[in-house]
C-alpha positions as CSV (number, residue, x, y, z in Angstrom):
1,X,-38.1,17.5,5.8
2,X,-38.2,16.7,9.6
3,X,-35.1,17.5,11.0
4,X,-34.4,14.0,12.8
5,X,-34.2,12.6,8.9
6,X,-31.7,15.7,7.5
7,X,-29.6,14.8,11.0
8,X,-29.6,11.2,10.3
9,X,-28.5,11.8,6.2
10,X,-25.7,14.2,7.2
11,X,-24.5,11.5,10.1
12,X,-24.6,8.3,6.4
13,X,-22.0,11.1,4.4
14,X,-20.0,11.4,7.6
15,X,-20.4,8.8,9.9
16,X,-19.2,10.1,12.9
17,X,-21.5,11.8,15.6
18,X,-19.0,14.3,16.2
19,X,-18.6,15.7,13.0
20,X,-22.5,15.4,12.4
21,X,-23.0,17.8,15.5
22,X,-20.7,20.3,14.3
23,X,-21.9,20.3,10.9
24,X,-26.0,20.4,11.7
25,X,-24.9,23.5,14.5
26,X,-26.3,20.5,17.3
27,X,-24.8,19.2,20.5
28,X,-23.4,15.4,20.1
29,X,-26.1,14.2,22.6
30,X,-29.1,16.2,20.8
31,X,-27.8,14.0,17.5
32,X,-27.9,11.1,19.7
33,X,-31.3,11.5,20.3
34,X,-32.8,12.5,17.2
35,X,-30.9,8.9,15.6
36,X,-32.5,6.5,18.5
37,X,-36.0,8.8,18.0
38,X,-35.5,7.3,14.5
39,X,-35.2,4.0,15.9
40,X,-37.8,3.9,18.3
41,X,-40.4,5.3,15.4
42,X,-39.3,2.9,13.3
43,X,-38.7,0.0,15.3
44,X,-34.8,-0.6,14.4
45,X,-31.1,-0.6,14.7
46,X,-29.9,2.1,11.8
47,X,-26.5,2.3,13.5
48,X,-23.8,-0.4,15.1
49,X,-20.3,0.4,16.5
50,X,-17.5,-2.6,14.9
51,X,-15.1,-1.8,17.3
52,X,-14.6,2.0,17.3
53,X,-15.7,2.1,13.6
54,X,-19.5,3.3,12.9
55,X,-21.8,1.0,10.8
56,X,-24.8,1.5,8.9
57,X,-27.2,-1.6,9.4
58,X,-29.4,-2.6,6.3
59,X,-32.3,-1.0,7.2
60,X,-30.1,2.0,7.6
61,X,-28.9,1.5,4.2
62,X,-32.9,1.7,3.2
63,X,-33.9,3.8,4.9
64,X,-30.6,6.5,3.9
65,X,-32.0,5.5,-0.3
66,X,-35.8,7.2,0.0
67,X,-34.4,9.7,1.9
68,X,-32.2,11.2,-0.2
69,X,-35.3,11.0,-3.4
70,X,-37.5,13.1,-0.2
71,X,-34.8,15.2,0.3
72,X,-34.8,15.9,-3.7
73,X,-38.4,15.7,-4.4
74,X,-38.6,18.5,-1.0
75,X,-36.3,20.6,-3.2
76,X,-38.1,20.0,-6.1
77,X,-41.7,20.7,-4.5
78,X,-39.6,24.5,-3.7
79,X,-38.4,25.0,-7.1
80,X,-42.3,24.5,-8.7
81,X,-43.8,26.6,-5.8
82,X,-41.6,29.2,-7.9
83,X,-43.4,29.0,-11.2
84,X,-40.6,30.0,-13.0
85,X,-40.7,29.4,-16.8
86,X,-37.1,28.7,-16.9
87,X,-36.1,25.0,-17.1
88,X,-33.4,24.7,-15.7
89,X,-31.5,21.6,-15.4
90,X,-28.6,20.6,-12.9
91,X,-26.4,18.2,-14.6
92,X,-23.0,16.1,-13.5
93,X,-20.7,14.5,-16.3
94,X,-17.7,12.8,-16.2
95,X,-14.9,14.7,-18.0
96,X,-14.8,12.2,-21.0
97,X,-18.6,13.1,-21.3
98,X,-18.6,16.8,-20.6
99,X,-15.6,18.0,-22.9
100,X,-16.2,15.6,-25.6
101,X,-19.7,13.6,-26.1
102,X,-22.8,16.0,-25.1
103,X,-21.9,19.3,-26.4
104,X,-24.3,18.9,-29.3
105,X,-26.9,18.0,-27.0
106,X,-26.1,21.3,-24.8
107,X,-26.0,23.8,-28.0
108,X,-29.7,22.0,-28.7
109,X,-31.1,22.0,-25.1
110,X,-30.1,25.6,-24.8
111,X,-31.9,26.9,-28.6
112,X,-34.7,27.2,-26.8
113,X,-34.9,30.7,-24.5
114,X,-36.6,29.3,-21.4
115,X,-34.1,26.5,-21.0
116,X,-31.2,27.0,-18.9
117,X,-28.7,24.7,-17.2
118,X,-25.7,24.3,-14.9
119,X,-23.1,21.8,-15.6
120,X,-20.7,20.5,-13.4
121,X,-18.0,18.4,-15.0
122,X,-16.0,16.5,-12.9
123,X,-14.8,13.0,-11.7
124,X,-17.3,10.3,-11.0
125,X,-16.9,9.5,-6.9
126,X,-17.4,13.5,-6.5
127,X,-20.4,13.9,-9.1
128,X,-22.2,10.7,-7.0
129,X,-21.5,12.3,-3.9
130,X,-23.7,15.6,-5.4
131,X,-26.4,13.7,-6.8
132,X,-26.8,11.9,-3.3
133,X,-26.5,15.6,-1.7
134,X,-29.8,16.6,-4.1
135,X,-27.5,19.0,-6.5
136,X,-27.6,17.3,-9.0
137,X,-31.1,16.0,-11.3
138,X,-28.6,13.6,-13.2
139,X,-25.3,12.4,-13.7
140,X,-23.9,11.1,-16.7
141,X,-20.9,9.1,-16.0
142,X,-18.1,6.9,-17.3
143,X,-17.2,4.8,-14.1
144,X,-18.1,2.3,-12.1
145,X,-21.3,3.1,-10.0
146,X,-23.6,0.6,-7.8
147,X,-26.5,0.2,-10.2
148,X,-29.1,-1.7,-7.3
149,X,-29.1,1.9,-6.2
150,X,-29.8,4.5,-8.3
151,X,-32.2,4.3,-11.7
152,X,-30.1,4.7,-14.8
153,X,-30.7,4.7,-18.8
154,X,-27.7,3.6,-21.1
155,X,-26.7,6.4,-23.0
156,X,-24.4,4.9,-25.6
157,X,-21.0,2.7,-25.6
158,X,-18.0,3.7,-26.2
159,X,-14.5,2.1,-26.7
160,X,-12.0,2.5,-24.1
161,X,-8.8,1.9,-26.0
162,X,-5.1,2.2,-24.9
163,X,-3.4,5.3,-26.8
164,X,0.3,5.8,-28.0
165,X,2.4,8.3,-30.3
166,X,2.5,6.7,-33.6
167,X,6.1,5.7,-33.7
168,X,5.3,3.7,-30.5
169,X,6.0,-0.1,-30.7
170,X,2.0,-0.7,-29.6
171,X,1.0,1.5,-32.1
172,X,-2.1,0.0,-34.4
173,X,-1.1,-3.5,-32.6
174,X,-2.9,-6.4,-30.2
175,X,-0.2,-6.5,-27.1
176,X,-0.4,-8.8,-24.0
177,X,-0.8,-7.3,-20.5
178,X,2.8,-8.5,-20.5
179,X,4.2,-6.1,-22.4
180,X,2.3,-3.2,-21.0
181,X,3.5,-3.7,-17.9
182,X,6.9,-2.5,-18.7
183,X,5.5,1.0,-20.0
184,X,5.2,4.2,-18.3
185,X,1.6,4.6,-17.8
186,X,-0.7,8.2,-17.2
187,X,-3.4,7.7,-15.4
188,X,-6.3,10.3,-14.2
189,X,-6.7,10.9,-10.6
190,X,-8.4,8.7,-8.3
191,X,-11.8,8.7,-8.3
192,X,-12.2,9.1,-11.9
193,X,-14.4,7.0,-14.3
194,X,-11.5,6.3,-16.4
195,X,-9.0,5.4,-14.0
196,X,-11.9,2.9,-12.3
197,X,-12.5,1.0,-15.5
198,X,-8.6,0.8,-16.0
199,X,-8.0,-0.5,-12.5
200,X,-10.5,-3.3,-12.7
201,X,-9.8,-4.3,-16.0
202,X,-6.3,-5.1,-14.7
203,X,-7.8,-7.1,-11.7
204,X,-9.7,-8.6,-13.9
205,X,-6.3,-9.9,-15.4
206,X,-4.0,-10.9,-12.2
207,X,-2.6,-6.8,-12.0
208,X,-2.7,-3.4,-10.5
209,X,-1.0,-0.2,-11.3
210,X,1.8,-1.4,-9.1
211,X,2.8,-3.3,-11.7
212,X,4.1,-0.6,-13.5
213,X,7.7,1.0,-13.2
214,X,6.3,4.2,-12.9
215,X,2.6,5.6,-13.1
216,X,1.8,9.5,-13.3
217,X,-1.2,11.1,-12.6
218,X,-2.6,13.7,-14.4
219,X,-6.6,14.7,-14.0
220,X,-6.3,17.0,-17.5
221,X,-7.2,14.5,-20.4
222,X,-5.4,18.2,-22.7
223,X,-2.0,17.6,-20.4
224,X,-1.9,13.7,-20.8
225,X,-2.4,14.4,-24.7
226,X,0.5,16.5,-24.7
227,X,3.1,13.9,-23.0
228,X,1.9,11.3,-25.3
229,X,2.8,13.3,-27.7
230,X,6.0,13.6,-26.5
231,X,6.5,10.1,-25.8
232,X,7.0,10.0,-22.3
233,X,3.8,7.1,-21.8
234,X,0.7,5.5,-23.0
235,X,-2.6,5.6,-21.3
236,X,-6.1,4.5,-21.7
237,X,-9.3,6.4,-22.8
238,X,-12.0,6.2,-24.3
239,X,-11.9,6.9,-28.5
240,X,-14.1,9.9,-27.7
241,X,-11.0,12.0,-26.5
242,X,-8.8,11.3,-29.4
243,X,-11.7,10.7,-32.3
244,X,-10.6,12.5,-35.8
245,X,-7.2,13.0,-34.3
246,X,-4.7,11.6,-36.6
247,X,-1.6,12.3,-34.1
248,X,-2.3,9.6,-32.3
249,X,-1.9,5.9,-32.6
250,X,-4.4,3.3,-31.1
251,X,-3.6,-0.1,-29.6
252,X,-5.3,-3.0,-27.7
253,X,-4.5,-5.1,-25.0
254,X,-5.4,-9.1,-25.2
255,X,-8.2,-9.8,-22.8
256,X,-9.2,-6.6,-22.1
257,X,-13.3,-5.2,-22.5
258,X,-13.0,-3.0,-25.0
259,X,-16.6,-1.7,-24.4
260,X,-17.7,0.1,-21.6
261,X,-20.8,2.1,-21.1
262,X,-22.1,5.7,-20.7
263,X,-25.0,6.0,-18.0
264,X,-27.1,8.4,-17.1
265,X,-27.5,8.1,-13.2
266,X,-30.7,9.2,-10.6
267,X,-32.0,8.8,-7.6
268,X,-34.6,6.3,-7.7
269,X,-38.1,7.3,-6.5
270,X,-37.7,11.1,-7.9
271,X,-39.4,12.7,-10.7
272,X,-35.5,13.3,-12.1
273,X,-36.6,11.2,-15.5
274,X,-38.2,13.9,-16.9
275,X,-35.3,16.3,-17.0
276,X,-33.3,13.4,-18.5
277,X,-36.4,13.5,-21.0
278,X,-36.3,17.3,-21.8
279,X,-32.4,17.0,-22.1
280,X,-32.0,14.3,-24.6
281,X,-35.7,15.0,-26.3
C-alpha cells in the first residue's frame, strides 16, 4: 500500500496528528504532508479542525471505507503469494456467539486436515475495531453495528430475554418496564453486544441504566449465571446462554423486541465472502 494511504488510516483510528507520528515512527510535519499530498491528488478536504477537535469530512469517511478492503485484499494478495494448503480463517465473535452458538460449526470446519482457524472471542466495539485493522476476515456479532458500512449476511435470530432464579417474582411472567426498574440489574461491560441491545431497548422505552438502584457489571456471562443463581439480580441475554438449563427462570418485559439478530460482518469490497462460505458450507 503507498505509505501516504497507511498514514492517513492510522491518523481515522486515532485522530490526532501527534499520536499518528509517533505511532507510524514519522515527524508530525512529515504526517502533515503526506495527509495534504492526499488532498492535493485527490482534489479534497479529508480533514477539518471543530474548534481543537479533528474531523473527518465525507469524502474522508469514503475514502477511510476502500481503504481498509485495500489494506485487506494487500494482505490477502501476501497470504496467496504463500501457496499454503492450509485454510486458515481469522474469525471475531461476540461472546454469546463464541461460547455458545458456533461450536458445531468449528468441530465441522476443523474435520477437515487442511483447515485451520484462529478465533478471537470478544466484545463487539473491540472485534469491529480488528476487522477495520484487516485481522479479522469476519465477525459474527450480537450488537449494534453501522450496517451502510460493512457487507453482512444474517446468520440466525435469537431471543434476548430477561433471566431470573426461579423463585423470582418475574419468573415465567410479562412485567412492565415499571417494575424492572426497581431490580438490581447485571449488565456486561461496555462495548458489548448484549449490553448495546439492552441500552437501546430501554431508550426505546423513555430509560437508561440510571434508572436502576444499582447496576453491576460483569463481562463473564459463567459469573453473572452464578449471582442469578444466588439471587442477587436479573439480567438480559440471549436464550442461547441459558438454553436446556432448567435452573433458570425466563421473563419478559412489555414493549420490549424480543428478537434480535446474529450477523456476520465484512468489509465491503474484499474477497472476505468466501471464507464466510467455506466456514458455514
Amino acid at each position: 500500500m503507498d505509505t501516504r494511504l497507511q498514514t492517513f488510516l492510522m491518523l481515522c483510528k486515532l485522530m490526532n496528528y501527534r499520536l499518528t507520528a509517533e505511532a507510524m515512527h514519522l515527524t508530525q510535519p512529515a504526517v502533515t504532508k503526506q495527509i495534504q499530498s492526499l488532498e492535493q491528488f485527490y482534489n479534497t478536504k479529508l480533514f477539518v479542525y471543530d474548534g481543537r477537535k479533528l474531523q473527518k469530512t465525507k469524502d474522508c469517511i469514503t475514502l477511510e471505507a476502500y481503504c481498509k478492503s485495500l489494506r485487506y485484499n494487500y494482505e490477502e494478495m501476501k497470504r496467496a503469494l504463500h501457496g499454503s494448503r492450509e485454510r486458515l480463517i481469522r474469525i471475531g465473535a461476540t461472546k454469546t456467539i463464541g461460547d455458545y452458538v458456533i461450536g458445531e460449526n468449528i468441530l465441522k470446519y476443523l474435520s477437515r486436515p487442511e483447515h485451520n482457524l484462529s478465533l478471537v472471542v470478544d466484545n463487539t466495539e473491540r472485534l469491529m475495531q480488528l476487522l477495520d485493522d484487516s485481522e479479522l476476515d469476519f465477525a459474527i456479532v450480537e450488537g449494534l453495528f453501522p450496517k451502510s458500512k460493512y457487507q453482512h449476511r444474517l446468520l440466525q435470530e435469537e431471543p434476548f430475554i430477561g433471566i431470573c432464579t426461579k423463585e423470582h417474582p418475574f419468573a415465567n411472567r410479562i412485567v412492565s418496564v415499571e417494575d424492572i426498574v426497581n431490580e438490581t440489574l447485571i449488565v456486561r461491560e461496555q462495548g458489548s453486544g448484549t449490553r448495546d441491545i439492552l441500552e437501546h431497548e430501554l431508550m426505546s422505552l423513555g430509560y437508561d441504566l440510571t434508572a436502576f438502584p444499582k447496576v453491576i457489571c460483569i463481562s463473564s456471562f459463567q459469573l453473572i449465571r452464578q449471582l442469578i443463581l444466588q439471587n442477587i439480580g436479573v439480567s438480559f441475554m440471549y436464550n442461547a446462554v441459558i438454553k436446556d438449563d432448567s435452573s433458570f427462570a425466563t421473563f419478559r418485559l412489555e414493549n420490549f423486541k424480543h428478537i434480535h439478530e446474529f450477523n456476520i460482518v465484512y468489509l465491503k469490497n474484499t474477497n472476505a465472502e468466501q471464507y464466510v462460505d467455506l466456514f458455514f458450507s
